[in-house]
GUTIGU-328230 format. One record per residue (C-alpha): z, y, x. Coordinates in steps of 0.02 Angstrom, whole numbers, padded with zeros to 5 digits, always signed. Last residue first. Layout:
// GUTIGU-328230
ZYX/...
END
This chain:
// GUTIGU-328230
+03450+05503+02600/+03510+05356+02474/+03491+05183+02533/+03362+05026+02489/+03514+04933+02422/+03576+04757+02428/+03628+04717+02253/+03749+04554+02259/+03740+04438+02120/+03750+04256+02179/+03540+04241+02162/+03514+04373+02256/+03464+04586+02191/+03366+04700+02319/+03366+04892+02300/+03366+05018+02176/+03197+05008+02111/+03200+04811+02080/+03162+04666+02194/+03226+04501+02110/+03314+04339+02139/+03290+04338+02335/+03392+04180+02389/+03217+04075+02404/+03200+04097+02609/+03170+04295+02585/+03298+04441+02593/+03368+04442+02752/+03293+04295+02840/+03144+04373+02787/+03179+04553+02844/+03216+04507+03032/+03059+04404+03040/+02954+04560+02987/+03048+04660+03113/+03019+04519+03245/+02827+04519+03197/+02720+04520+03036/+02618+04676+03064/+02624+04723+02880/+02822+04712+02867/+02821+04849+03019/+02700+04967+02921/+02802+04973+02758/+02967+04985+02853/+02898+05115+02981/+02819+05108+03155/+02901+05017+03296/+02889+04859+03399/+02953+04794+03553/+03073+04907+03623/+03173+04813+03763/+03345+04764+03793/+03315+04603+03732/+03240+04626+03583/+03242+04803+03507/+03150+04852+03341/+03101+05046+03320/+03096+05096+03150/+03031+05279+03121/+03057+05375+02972/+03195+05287+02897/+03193+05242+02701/+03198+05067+02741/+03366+05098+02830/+03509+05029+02718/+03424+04863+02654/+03384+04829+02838/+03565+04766+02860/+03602+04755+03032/+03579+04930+03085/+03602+05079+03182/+03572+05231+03135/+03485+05370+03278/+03487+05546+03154/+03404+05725+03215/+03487+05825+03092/+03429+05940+02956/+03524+05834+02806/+03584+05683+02897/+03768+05740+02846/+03738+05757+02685/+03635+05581+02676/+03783+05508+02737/+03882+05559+02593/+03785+05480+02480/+03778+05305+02576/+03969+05333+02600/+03989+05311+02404/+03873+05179+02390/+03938+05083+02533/+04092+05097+02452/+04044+05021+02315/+03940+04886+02383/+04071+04848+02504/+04093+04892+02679/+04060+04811+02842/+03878+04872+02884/+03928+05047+02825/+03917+05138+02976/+03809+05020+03082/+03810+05163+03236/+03762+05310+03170/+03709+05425+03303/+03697+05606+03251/+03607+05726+03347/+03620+05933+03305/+03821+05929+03287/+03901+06019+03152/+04073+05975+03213/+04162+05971+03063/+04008+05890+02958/+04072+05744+03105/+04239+05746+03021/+04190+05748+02844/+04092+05581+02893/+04257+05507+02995/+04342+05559+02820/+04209+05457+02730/+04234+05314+02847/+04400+05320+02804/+04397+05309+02627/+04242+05185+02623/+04371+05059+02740/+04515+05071+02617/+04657+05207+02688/+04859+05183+02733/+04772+05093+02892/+04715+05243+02963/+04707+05183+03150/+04911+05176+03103/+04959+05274+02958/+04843+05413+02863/+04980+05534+02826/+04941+05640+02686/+04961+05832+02721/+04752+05843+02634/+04850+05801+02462/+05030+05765+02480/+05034+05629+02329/+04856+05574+02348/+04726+05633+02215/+04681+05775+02309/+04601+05669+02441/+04509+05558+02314/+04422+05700+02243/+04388+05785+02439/+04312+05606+02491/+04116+05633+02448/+04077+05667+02616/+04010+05850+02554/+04186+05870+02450/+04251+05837+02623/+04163+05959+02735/+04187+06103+02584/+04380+06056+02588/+04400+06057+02753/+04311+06219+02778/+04415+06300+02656/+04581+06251+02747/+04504+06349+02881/+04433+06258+03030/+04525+06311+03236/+04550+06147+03290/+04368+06101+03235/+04332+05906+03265/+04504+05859+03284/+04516+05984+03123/+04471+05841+03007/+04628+05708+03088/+04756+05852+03073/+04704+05877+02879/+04714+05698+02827/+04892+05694+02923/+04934+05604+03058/+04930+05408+03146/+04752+05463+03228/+04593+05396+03129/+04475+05280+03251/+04321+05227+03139/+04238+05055+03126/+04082+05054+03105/+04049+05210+03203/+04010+05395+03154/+03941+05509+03304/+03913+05681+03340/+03791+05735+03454/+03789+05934+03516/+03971+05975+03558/+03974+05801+03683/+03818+05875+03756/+03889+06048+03788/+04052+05963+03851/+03973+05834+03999/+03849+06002+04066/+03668+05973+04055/+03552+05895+04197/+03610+05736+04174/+03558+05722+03986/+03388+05789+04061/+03343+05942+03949/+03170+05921+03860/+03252+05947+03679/+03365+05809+03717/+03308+05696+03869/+03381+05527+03921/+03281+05477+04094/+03218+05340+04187/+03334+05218+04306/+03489+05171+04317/+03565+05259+04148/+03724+05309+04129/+03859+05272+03995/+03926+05371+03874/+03808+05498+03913/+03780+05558+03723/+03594+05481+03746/+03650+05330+03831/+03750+05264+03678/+03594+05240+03582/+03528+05105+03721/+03699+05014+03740/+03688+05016+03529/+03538+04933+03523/+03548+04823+03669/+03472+04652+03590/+03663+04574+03570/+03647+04540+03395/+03461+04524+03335/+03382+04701+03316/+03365+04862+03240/+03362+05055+03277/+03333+05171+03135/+03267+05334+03179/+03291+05482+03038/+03194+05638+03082/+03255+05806+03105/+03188+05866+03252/+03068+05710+03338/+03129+05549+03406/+03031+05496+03543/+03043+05330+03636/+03037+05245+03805/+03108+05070+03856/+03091+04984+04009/+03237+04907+03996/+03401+04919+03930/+03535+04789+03936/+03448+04733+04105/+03475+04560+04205/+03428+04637+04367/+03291+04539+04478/+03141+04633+04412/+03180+04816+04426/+03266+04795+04586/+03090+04743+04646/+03011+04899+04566/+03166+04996+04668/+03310+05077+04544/+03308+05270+04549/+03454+05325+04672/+03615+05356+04598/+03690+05525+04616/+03726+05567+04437/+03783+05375+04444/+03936+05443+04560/+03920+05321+04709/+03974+05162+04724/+04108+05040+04731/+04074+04873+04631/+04114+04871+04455/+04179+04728+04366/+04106+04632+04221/+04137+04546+04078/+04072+04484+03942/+03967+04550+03763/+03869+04704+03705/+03776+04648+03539/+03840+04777+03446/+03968+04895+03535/+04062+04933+03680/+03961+04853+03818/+03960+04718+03960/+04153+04755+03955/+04185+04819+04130/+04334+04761+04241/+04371+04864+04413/+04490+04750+04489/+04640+04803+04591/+04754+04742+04500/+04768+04589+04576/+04813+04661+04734/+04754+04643+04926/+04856+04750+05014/+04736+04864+05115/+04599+04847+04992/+04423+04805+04953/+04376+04821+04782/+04335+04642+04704/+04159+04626+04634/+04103+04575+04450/+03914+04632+04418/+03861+04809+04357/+03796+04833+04181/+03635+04880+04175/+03516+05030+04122/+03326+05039+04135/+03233+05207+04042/+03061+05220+04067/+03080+05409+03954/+03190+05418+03831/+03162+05578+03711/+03264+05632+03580/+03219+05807+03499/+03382+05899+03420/+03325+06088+03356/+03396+06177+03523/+03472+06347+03448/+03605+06322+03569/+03544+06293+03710/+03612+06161+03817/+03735+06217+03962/+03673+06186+04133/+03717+06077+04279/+03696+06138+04449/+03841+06045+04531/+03810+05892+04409/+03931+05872+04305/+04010+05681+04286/+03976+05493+04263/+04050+05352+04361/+04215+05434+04385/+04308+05420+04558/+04465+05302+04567/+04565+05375+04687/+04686+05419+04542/+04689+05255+04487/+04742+05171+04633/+04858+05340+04697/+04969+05262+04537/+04967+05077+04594/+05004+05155+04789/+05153+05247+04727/+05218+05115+04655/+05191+05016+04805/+05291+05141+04911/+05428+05168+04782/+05502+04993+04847/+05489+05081+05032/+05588+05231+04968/+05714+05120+04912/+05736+05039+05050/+05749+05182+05158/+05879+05246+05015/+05976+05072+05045/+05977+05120+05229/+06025+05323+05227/+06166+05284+05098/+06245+05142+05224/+06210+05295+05380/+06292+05409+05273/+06456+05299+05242/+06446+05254+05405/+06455+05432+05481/+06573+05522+05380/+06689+05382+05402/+06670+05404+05598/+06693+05576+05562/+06868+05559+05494/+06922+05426+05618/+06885+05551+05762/+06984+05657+05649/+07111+05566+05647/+07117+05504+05846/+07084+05676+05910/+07230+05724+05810/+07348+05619+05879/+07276+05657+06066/+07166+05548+06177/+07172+05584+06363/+07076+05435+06429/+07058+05335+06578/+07242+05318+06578/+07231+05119+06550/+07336+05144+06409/+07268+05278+06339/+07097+05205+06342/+07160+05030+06271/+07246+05109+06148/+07107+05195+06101/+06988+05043+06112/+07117+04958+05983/+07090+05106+05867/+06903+05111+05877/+06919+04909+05817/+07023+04933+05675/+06886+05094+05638/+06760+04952+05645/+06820+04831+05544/+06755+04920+05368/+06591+04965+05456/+06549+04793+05507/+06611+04722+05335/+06496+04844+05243/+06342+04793+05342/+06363+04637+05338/+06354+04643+05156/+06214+04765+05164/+06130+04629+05251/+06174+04518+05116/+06132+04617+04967/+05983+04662+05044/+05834+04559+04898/+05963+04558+04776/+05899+04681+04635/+05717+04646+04678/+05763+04441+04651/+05845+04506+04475/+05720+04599+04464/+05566+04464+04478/+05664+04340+04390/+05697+04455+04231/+05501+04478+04229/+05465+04303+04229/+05575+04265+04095/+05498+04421+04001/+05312+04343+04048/+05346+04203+03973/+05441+04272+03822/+05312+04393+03771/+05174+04243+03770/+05303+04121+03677/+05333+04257+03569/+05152+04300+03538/+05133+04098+03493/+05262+04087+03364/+05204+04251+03280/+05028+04143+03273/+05007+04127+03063/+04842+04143+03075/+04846+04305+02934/+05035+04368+03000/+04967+04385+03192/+04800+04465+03145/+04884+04592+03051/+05029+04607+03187/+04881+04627+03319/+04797+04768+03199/+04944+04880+03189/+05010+04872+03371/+05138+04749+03392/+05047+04603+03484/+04918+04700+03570/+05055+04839+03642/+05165+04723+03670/+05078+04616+03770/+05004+04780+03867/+05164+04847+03905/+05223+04648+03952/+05078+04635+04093/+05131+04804+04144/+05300+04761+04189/+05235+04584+04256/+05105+04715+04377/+05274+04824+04423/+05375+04684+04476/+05252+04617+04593/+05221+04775+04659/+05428+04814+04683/+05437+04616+04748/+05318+04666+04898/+05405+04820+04946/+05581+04706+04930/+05508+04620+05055/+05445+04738+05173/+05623+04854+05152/+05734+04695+05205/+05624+04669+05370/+05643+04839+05394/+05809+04840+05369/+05855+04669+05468/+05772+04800+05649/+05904+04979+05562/+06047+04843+05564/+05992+04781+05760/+05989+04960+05803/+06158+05009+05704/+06251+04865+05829/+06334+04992+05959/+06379+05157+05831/+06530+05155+05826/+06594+05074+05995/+06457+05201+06081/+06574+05334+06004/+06754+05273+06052/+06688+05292+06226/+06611+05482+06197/+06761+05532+06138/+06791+05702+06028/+06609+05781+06079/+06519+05619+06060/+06604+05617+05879/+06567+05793+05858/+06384+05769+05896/+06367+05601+05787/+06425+05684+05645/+06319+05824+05661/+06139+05699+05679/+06236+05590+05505/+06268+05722+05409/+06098+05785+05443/+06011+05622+05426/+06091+05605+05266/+06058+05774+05175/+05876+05754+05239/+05877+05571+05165/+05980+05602+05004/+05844+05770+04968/+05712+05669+04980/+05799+05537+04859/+05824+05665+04730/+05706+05694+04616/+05530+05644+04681/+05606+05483+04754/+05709+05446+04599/+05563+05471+04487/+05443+05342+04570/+05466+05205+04432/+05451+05331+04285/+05282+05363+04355/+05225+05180+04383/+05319+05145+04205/+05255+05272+04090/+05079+05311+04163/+05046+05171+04251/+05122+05045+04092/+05040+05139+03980/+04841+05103+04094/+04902+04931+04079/+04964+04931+03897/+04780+04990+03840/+04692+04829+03940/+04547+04896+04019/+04357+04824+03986/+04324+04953+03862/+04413+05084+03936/+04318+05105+04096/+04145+05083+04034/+04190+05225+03919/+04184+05355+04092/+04354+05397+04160/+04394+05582+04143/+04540+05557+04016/+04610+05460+04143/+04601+05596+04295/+04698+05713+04144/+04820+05582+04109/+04843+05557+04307/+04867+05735+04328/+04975+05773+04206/+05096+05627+04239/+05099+05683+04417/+05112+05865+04358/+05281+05811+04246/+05351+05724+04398/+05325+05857+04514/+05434+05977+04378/+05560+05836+04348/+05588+05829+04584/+05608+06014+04574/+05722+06023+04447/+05829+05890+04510/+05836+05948+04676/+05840+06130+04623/+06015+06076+04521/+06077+05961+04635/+06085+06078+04785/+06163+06206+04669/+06286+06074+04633/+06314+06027+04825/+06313+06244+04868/+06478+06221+04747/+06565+06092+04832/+06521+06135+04990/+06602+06291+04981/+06757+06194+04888/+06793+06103+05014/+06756+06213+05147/+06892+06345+05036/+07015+06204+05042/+06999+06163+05207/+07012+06337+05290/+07180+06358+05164/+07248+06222+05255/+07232+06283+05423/+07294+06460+05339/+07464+06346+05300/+07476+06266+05466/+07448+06410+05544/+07587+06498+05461/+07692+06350+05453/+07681+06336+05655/+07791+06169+05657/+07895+06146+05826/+07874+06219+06015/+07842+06058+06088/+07692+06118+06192/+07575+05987+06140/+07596+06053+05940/+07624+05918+05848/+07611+05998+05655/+07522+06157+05691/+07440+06144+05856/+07377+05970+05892/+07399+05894+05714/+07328+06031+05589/+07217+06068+05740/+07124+05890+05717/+07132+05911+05545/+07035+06072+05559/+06895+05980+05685/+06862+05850+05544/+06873+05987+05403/+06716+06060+05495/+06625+05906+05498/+06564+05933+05311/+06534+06120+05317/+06381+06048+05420/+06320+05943+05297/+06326+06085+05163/+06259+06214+05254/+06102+06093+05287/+06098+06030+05122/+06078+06207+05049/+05966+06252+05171/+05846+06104+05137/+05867+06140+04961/+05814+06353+04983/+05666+06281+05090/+05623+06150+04940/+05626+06303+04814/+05493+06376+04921/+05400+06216+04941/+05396+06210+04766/+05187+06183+04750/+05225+06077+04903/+05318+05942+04822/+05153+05826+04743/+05057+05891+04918/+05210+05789+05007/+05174+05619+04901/+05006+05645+04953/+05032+05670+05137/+05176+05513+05140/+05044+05406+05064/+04926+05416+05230/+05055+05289+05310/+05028+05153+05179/+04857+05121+05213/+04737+05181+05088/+04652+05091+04944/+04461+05104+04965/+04374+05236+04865/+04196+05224+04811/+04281+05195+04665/+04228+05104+04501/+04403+05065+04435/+04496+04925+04335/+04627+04862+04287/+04640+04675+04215/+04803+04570+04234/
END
């Protein structure tokens, strides 16, 4: 299983849980005073009946002195019971109620919170974390833990009460009878323990297959994963995988499920023989004269002792319980002591807003960190930080973060660090000045899209500087950069909603006007109103109701949306077809219009027209100048072209664009 996190964090000791899990209940600490009340009253109205039936027999039914039945006290003896019965009835389902509410509301801000810490994570994080693992924290973790926020607090105070009273007025009824109650509950409380550890370590072991199925399922089922399934023909082999791991899952609870049974078995028969055994001490007592045991001290000694094992039973299995929860708890604290690699500085600033969109990188070195295994108390599996040596383009493997610092706090890498670090980006400065169009181009894997991805922040550099319009990219606030570059990928992410809900992402608050103006400028408001439910379509899945030119067009009306001063295109019709590529080609040059533009590329044919050219290798910028000037110098960019369009497969070059032998018109673009 792959998780992840770069923390400077180690995993804490168990102990130091019970704080945090107390800090989750203390924003309802008054509600929790009015529960521990409530269970108090409750528990004590509980040995009062005890102490009635004991007069019941002494003075109303038996009395000592032989006078006969007292039916008046008998019958306001019985009255007592019914109204304690039915006192603690009633404060028992108020009890409940806060309890429950209580224990839904700290769920709900445990949820919150860990969504919210998620959302926080830099990309690094996601790329290299599997989707159903961080589900499975979120859904399953959380679900996992809801019995101890909702009611199992409550069960151990209620318990240890019951069980603290009962004791008293058992010790005051007959101390002798008492020890014989309670004489092997420290050698049941020593197997619990031992009980609790394992099941502890079955819970976490549980919990990692859980999450290893979420994020099966979630690959195998999701849109894209059935596609791939149905074209090689491998539904065979995703059932195999599902039922592995389901096999392997139904072991691991039902092994959970009877981890105790025994000692509770032991348990059970100890406490069912023991009220034979507290009578045969009573008669021994009596007999013996040592001993002055009444009827009714006998019943309701009897009474309490019940009220005492069946508490102290309750009080073990929720120990274990608690101590399952434990290493949930510990998977969720994981990720939220997981600090984020990139975030506001104390004194960052907003960026201007009437900043025209200059692009400057300055020396800039950047690398993906190398694998290495956080150090924690309970060595888990899951507590790798995995990061994807990229998210894009020629950004390939694996890696895992190490803890460190915040990057924003980084030191600048050393000259010797320099040269021992296998960089994605190095060395490389640029300017990109207000307005212009800079194509970036490479073989695969040269760092092109690693190196455009630093200017939103998406990841962080090591050493240099990303400046926009003179600002330090880590000198400006995360959400005034994110408003100012907008970005269109290859392959664009369209939520399962309408055409309309997926536009305003970028503008919650655009008029139906503005839709329409941003999608007649991406050339897709026609085709919009030619579905059924117009701009109320629903796009399906990642958008799969919608060709590839369709949706990019929509991610184009999206980013005209958000009216952002940088726009990184990153290949955004490199997978399309002629037509389509057309279509977007147009549109692209709407959006382009006044911006400050990094494109991406594979296919030169698209970004001749680009004012600058800058050609990566290896992380590093080795040549740049435009398409004319580039071809004339006869280097990698010169290289690049001829595979593309020389070696004898070039049939013609014509005004609009390149024609091969088998037909296909590569374009020069449209701005």
């Amino acid at each position: 299983m792959s998780a992840t996190g770069s923390a400077s964090t180690q995993q804490a000791p168990e102990p130091s849980l019970l704080p945090r899990i107390w800090a989750l209940l203390r924003p309802y600490r008054g509600w929790l005073v009015l529960v521990a009340a409530a269970i108090v009253v409750s528990s004590l109205l509980g040995i009062v009946n005890p102490f009635l039936t004991k007069a019941v027999f002494d003075r109303a039914l038996f009395p000592t002195d032989g006078s006969g039945v007292h039916l008046t006290l008998l019958l306001w003896l019985v009255v007592a019971m019914i109204v304690v019965t039915l006192a603690g009835s009633v404060i028992g389902v108020g009890q409940s109620y806060l309890t429950t509410k209580v224990g839904n509301l700290s769920m709900a801000d445990l949820r919150e919170r860990l969504f919210a810490h998620l959302e926080k994570m830099e990309l690094a994080f996601f790329t290299s974390t599997k989707t159903g693992s961080i589900q499975s924290r979120l859904a399953n973790d959380v679900g996992g833990v809801r019995s101890v926020l909702t009611s199992t607090a409550s069960s151990i105070l209620s318990n240890v009460v019951t069980v603290t009273a009962s004791l008293v007025a058992m010790l005051l009824l007959s101390w002798q009878l008492t020890l014989l109650a309670v004489a092997l509950l420290p050698g049941f409380v020593y197997l619990q323990r031992r009980v609790g550890a394992r099941r502890r370590v079955l819970a976490r072991k549980t919990q990692e297959s859980l999450s290893d199925m979420t994020a099966i399922t979630e690959e195998a089922l999701s849109v894209s994963g059935v596609l791939l399934t149905k074209v090689f023909n491998q539904a065979d082999t995703e059932l195999d995988r599902y039922r592995t791991e389901n096999a392997r899952q139904t072991e691991l609870q039902v092994r959970q499920a009877m981890t105790g049974q025994g000692f509770f078995a032991v348990v059970s028969s100890f406490m069912a023989i023991t009220p034979a055994l507290v009578y045969l001490l009573a008669g021994y007592l009596v007999s013996g004269g040592s001993a002055a045991l009444s009827a009714g001290t006998l019943v309701a000694f009897s009474t309490l002792q019940a009220r005492l094992l069946q508490p102290l039973v309750s009080l073990m299995r929720v120990t274990l319980d608690v101590q399952t929860s434990m290493a949930l708890f510990r998977r969720i604290f994981e990720y939220l002591d997981l600090q984020p690699a990139i975030v506001n500085r104390p004194d960052a600033v907003e960026m201007p807003a009437d900043s025209p969109g200059r692009v400057e990188l300055d020396d800039v070195y950047f690398a993906y960190p190398a694998p290495v295994r956080l150090a924690t108390a309970d060595p888990d599996p899951v507590a790798l930080r995995s990061l994807s040596r990229g998210g894009g383009g020629g950004m390939r493997g694996v890696a895992t973060v190490a803890p460190r610092l915040p990057a924003s706090a980084a030191p600048e890498a050393a000259p010797a660090e320099r040269r021992s670090r296998r960089w994605a980006v190095a060395g490389t400065s640029l300017e990109i000045e207000p307005g212009q169009l800079a194509a970036f181009v490479g073989p695969s894997g040269a760092g092109k899209t690693t190196l455009c991805y630093l200017v939103p922040r998406l990841y962080e550099v090591d050493s240099g500087a990303v400046r926009v319009d003179g600002h330090d990219v880590r000198d400006l606030t995360m959400s005034s950069l994110a408003d100012a570059v907008g970005m269109v990928t290859q392959d664009p992410y369209l939520f399962h909603a309408s055409i309309a809900d997926n536009l305003r992402y970028a503008k919650p608050d655009a008029t139906d006007s503005e839709l329409q103006a941003a999608a007649a400028a991406a050339n897709i408001h026609d085709r919009i109103l030619g579905f059924d439910d117009g701009y109320d379509t629903l796009v399906g899945e990642r958008g799969f109701r919608l060709s590839g030119g369709e949706k990019q067009r929509l991610a184009i009306a999206r980013v005209l949306l958000k009216n952002p001063r940088v726009l990184i295109l990153d290949e955004a019709t490199s997978a399309l077809d002629t037509v389509s590529e057309r279509l977007v080609q147009r549109a692209l040059g709407e959006v382009m219009r006044g911006r400050t533009t990094l494109a991406i590329a594979h296919r030169l044919s698209t970004i001749q027209h680009a004012d600058v050219i800058f050609v990566i290798d290896e992380g590093t910028l080795v040549e740049r100048g435009t398409h004319t000037e580039l071809l004339t110098r006869h280097g990698l960019y010169a290289r690049l072209h001829a595979e593309q369009f020389g070696a004898g497969q070039v049939e013609c070059r014509c005004t609009d664009g390149v024609r091969f032998t088998d037909g296909t018109v590569l374009r020069a673009g449209e701005a």
